[in-house]
N, C-alpha and C positions, 0 to 999 in steps of 0.2 A: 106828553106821554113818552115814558122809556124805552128806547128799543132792549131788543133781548140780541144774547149775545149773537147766536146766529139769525144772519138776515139772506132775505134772498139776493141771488148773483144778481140779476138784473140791477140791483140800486148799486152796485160796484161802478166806481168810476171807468167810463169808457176805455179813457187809454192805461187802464191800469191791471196789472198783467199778475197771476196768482197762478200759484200751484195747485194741483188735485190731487187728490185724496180722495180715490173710489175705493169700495169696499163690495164686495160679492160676497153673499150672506148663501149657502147651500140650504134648503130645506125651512126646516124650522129653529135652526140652527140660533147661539144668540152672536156668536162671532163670524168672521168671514176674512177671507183675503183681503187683506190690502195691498194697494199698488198706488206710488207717487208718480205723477205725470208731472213734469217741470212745468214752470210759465211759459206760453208761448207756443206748446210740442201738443197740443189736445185740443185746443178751443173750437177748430173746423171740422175734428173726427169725430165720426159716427157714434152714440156711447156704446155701442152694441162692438161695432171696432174695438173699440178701449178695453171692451168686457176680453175679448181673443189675445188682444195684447198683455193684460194680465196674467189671464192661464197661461200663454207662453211663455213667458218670462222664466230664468231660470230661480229655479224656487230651493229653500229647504226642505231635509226630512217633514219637519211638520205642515211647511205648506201644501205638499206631494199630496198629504193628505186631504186638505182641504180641495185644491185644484179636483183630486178624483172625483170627492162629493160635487162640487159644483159641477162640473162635466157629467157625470151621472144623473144628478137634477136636469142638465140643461137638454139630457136625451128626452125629446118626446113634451120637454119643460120649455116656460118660459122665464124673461126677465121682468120682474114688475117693480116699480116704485110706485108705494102708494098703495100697492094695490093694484095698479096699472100698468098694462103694457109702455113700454117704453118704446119712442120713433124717431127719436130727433138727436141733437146734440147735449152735451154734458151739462153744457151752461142752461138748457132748458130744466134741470133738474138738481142743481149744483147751490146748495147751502153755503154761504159764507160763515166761517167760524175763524176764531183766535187758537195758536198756542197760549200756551202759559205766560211765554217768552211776549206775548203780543203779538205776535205776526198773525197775516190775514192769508186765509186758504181756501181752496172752495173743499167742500165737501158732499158725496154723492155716494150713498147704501142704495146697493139693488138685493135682490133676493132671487134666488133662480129656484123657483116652481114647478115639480112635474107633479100634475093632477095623480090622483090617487089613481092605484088602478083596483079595479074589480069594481069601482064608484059607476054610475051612472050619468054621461052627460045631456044636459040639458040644451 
């Protein structure tokens, strides 16, 4: 049986140490912020950590924008993958994928959610 190109982290060799590649998706949005975390600087932090870490970071004109939507979403909003809340570390959540080039990285899309309002909750 073939694997596909992205696998999950867990089958990543133990002592073997990869870059992130998280992405914060605002809304319904189909893109979102990116932020690199080097090998080694992310693996024990919180992903919810990681999320503050990227909107801080000092961003361009277009990401300003993005950063706002996300922070807006995240008033009142959550973060989910999947569909679900997010509670743990990166690597709980962190897709291994290639460049082009061949290199190995994890990768990790959140979306930050603020429930509709005037909706009804259940």
């Amino acid at each position: 049986m073939e694997k596909t190109q992205a696998e999950k982290a867990p089958e990543a060799k133990a002592t073997e140490k990869l870059s992130l590649v998280l992405e914060v998706i605002p809304g319904q949005a189909k893109e979102g912020l990116l932020t690199i975390f080097e090998a080694g600087k992310w693996e024990t932090t919180e992903l919810s950590d990681l999320v503050q870490k990227a909107l801080a970071k000092d961003c361009s004109i277009e990401e300003r924008d993005l950063v706002g939507k996300i922070n807006e979403q995240m008033d009142g909003g959550k973060l989910l993958y999947n569909n679900k809340e997010i509670h743990s570390t990166a690597a709980d959540y962190a897709v291994r994928e290639k460049t082009e080039a061949g290199q190995d990285y994890l990768y990790v899309a959140l979306r930050a959610i603020k429930p509709q309002e005037g909706g009804r909750a259940y």
